[in-house]
C-alpha positions in Angstrom: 50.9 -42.1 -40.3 47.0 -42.1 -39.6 48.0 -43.3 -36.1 49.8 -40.7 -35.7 47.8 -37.9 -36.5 45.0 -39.7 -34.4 47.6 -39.4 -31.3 48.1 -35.8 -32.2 44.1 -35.1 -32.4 43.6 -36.6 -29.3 46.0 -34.6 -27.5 44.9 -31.3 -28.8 41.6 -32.4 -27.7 42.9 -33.4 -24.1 44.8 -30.1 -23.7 41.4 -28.1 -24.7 39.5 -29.9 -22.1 42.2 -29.4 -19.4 42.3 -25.6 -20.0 38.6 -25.5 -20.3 38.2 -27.4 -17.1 41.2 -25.1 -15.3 39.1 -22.0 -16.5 35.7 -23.4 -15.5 37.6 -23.9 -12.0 38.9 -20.6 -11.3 35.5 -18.9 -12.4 33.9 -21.4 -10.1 36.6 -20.4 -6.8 36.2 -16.9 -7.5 32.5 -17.6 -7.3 32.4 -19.2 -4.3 35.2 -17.1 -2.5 33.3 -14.1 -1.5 30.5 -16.6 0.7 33.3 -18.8 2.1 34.5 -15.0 3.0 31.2 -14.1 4.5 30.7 -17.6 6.0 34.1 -17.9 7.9 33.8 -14.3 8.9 30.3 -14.7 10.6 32.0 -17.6 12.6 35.4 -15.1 13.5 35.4 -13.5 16.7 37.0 -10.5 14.9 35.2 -7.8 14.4 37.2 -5.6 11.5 38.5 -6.7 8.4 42.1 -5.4 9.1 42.9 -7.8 11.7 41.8 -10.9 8.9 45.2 -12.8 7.6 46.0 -15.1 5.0 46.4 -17.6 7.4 42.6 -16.8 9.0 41.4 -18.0 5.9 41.9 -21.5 6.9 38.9 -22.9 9.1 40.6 -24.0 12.8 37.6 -25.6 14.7 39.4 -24.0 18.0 39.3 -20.8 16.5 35.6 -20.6 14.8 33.0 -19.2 17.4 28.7 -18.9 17.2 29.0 -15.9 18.9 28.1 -13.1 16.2 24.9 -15.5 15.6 23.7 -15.9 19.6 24.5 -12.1 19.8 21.8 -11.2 16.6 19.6 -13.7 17.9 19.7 -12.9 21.9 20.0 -9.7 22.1 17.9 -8.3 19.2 14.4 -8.8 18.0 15.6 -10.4 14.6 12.5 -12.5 14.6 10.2 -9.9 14.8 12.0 -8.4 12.2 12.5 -11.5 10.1 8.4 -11.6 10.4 8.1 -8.0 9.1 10.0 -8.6 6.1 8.0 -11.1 4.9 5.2 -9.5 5.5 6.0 -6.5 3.1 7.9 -8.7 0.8 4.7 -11.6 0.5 2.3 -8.8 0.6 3.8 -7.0 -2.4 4.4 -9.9 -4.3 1.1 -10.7 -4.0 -0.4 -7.9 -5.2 2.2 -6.7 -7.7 2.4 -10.0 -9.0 -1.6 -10.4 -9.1 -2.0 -7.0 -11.1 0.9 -8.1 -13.3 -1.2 -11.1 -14.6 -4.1 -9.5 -15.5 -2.1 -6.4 -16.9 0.3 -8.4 -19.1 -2.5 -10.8 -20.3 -4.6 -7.7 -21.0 -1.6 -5.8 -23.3 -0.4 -9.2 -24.7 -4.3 -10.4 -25.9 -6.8 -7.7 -26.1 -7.0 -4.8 -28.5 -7.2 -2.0 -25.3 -7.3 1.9 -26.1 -4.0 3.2 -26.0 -2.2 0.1 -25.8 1.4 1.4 -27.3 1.2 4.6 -25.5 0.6 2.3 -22.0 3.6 -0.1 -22.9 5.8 3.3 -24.0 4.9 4.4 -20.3 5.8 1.2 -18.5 9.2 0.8 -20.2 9.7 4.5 -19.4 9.2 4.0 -16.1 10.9 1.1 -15.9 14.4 3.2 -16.7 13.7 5.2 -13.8 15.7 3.9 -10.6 13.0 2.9 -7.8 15.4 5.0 -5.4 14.6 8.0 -6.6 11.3 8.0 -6.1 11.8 7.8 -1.5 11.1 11.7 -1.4 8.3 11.6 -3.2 6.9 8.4 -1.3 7.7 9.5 2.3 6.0 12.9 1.8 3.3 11.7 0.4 2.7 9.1 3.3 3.6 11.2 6.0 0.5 13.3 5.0 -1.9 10.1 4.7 -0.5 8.9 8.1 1.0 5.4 6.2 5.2 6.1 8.2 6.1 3.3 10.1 2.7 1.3 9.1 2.6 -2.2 6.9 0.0 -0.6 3.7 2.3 2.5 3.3 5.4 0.3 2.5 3.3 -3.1 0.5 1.3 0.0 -1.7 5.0 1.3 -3.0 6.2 -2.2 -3.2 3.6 -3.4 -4.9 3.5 -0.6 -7.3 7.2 -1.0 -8.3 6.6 -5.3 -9.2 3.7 -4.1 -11.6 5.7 -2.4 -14.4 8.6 -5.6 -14.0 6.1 -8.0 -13.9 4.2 -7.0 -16.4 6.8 -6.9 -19.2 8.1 -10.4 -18.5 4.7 -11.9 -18.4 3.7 -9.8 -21.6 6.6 -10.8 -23.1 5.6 -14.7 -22.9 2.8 -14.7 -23.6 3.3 -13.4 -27.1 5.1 -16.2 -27.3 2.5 -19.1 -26.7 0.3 -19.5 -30.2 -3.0 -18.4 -30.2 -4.2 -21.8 -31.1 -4.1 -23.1 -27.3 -7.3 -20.4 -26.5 -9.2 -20.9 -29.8 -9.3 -24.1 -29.1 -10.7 -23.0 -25.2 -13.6 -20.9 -26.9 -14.6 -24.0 -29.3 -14.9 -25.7 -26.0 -16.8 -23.2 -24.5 -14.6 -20.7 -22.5 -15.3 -17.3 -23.0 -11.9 -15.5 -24.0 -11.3 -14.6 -20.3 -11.8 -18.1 -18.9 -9.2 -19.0 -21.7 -6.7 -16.7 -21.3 -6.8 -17.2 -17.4 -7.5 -21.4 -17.6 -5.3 -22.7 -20.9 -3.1 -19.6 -21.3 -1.7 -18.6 -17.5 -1.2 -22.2 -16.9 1.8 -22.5 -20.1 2.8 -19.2 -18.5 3.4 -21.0 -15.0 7.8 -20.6 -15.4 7.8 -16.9 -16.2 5.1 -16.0 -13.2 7.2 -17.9 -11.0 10.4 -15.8 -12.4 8.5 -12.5 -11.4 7.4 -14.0 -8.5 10.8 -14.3 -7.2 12.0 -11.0 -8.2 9.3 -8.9 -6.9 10.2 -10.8 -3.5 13.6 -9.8 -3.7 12.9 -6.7 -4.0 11.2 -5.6 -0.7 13.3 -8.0 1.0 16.5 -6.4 0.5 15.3 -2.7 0.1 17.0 -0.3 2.2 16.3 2.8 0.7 12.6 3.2 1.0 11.9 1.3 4.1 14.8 3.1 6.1 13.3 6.1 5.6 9.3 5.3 6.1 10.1 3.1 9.0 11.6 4.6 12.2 10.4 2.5 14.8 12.6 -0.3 15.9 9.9 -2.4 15.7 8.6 -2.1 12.5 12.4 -2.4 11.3 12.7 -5.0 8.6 16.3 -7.2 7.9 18.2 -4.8 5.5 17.6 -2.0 8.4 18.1 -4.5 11.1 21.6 -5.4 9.4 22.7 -2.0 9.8 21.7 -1.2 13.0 23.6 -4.2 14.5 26.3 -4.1 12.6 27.3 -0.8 13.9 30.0 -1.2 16.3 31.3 1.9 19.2 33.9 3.0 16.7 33.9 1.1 13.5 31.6 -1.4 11.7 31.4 -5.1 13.3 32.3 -7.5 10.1 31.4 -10.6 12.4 27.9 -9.5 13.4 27.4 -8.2 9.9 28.4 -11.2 8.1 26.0 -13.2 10.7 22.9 -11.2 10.0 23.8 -11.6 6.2 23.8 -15.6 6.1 20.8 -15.6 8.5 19.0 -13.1 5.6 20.3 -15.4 3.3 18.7 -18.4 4.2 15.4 -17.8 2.9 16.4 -16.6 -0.1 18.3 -19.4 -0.5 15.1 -21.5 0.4 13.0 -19.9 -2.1 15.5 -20.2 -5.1 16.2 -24.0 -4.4 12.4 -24.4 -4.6 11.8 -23.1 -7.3 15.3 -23.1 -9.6 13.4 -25.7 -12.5 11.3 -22.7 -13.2 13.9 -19.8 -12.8 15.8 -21.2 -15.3 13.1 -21.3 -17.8 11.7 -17.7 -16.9 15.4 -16.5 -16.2 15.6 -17.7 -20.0 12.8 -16.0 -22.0 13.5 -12.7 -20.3 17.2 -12.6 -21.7 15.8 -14.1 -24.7 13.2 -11.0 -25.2 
């Protein structure tokens, strides 16, 4: 009898673990599907969706072609552009990223005037989609001569990766115990040269995490730079996407799908360098 109902447990258990691996599966293809899409159409000589079939979906080495890439990369400066977007992107991140620190280590530590009424601000203007502030921006630059010029585009960057920033850096630090800097101070650090020597250090995941994301952010804006940069050279990738992708009648899927895993690739880059600490930052910001 006990056998029996051992058997019985054990298939109940099996079947659970078959479902749960069959569900983990699909979420994982469904995942997936959309860059095997992107992938195989960058290597398609077609250039519009409607002439994909099921059967396309298959690689066929004699069918697959490097064409959309040797296109983007012969006959358009993507490298200039490629060098323009980091710029912007590294610039702001520095910055943003810099101010964020001492912001968030300021509002998490110190007893400042107005403290609440700042942090009621920042979370304000955090609900405030960065999109809408373009009109605003571009005027403004056009009359201080900053269109199609690096500061114009790494000041508004920068500006929108302080409030972010801030928050999550805030956030954690809250979280670390006082203890760690009292004990600086007995040592001898003044409270500033503990907070930036004992305290930033524990803080290293969650300064990566909004490192990441304030990069992200220039990089793959479209919105603001389209409109303050209108020379071809100054063009970063998310305006160089669209301006190759753009075919005599319709869009070219190929190219696009091209310039997107060539965009990609960085990003990639940067995330696989520094996933240990994503997770953890990618963690207290969901937990808070």
């Amino acid at each position: 009898m006990k056998n029996d109902k051992g058997k019985y447990y054990r298939r109940i258990r099996m079947a659970k673990r078959i479902v749960s691996h069959l569900f983990l599966i699909l979420i994982v293809i469904f995942s997936i599907f959309p860059i095997y899409y992107v992938l195989l159409m960058s290597l398609s000589p077609l250039s519009n969706l409607s002439q994909m079939s099921v059967e396309k979906l298959i690689p066929n080495l004699t069918y697959l072609t490097t064409g959309n890439y040797a296109a983007i990369l012969y006959h358009y400066p993507f490298l200039t552009w490629l060098k323009n977007t980091l710029i912007f992107s590294a610039s702001a991140t520095f910055f943003g990223v810099l101010l964020a620190i001492s912001s968030g280590l300021a509002l998490s530590r110190m007893n400042i005037p107005l403290r609440k009424v700042i942090l009621y601000m920042m979370l304000i203007l955090s609900l405030f989609p960065f999109v809408i502030m373009v009109i605003p921006f571009y005027f403004m630059f056009s009359e201080l001569g900053l269109v199609n010029s690096y500061t114009g585009l790494i000041i508004a960057y920068s500006a929108g990766a302080v409030i972010f920033a801030s928050w999550l850096i805030k956030n954690y630090v809250e979280m670390i115990p006082k203890d760690f800097e009292e004990a600086a101070q007995i040592d001898g650090y003044t409270k500033t040269g503990a907070l930036f020597r004992v305290v930033l250090p524990i803080a290293k995941p969650v300064v990566i995490f909004a490192l990441v994301l304030s990069f992200m952010g220039p990089y793959t804006d479209y919105a603001l730079a389209g409109q303050l940069l209108t020379n071809p050279n100054m063009y970063t990738m998310a305006i160089g996407m669209y301006y190759v992708s753009q075919g005599t009648v319709s869009m070219n899927y190929g190219t696009y799908s091209a310039f997107a895993v060539l965009m990609g690739i960085p990003i990639f880059l940067l995330f696989f360098a520094f996933q240990r600490y994503l997770v953890s930052g990618f963690s207290i910001a969901m937990y808070k």
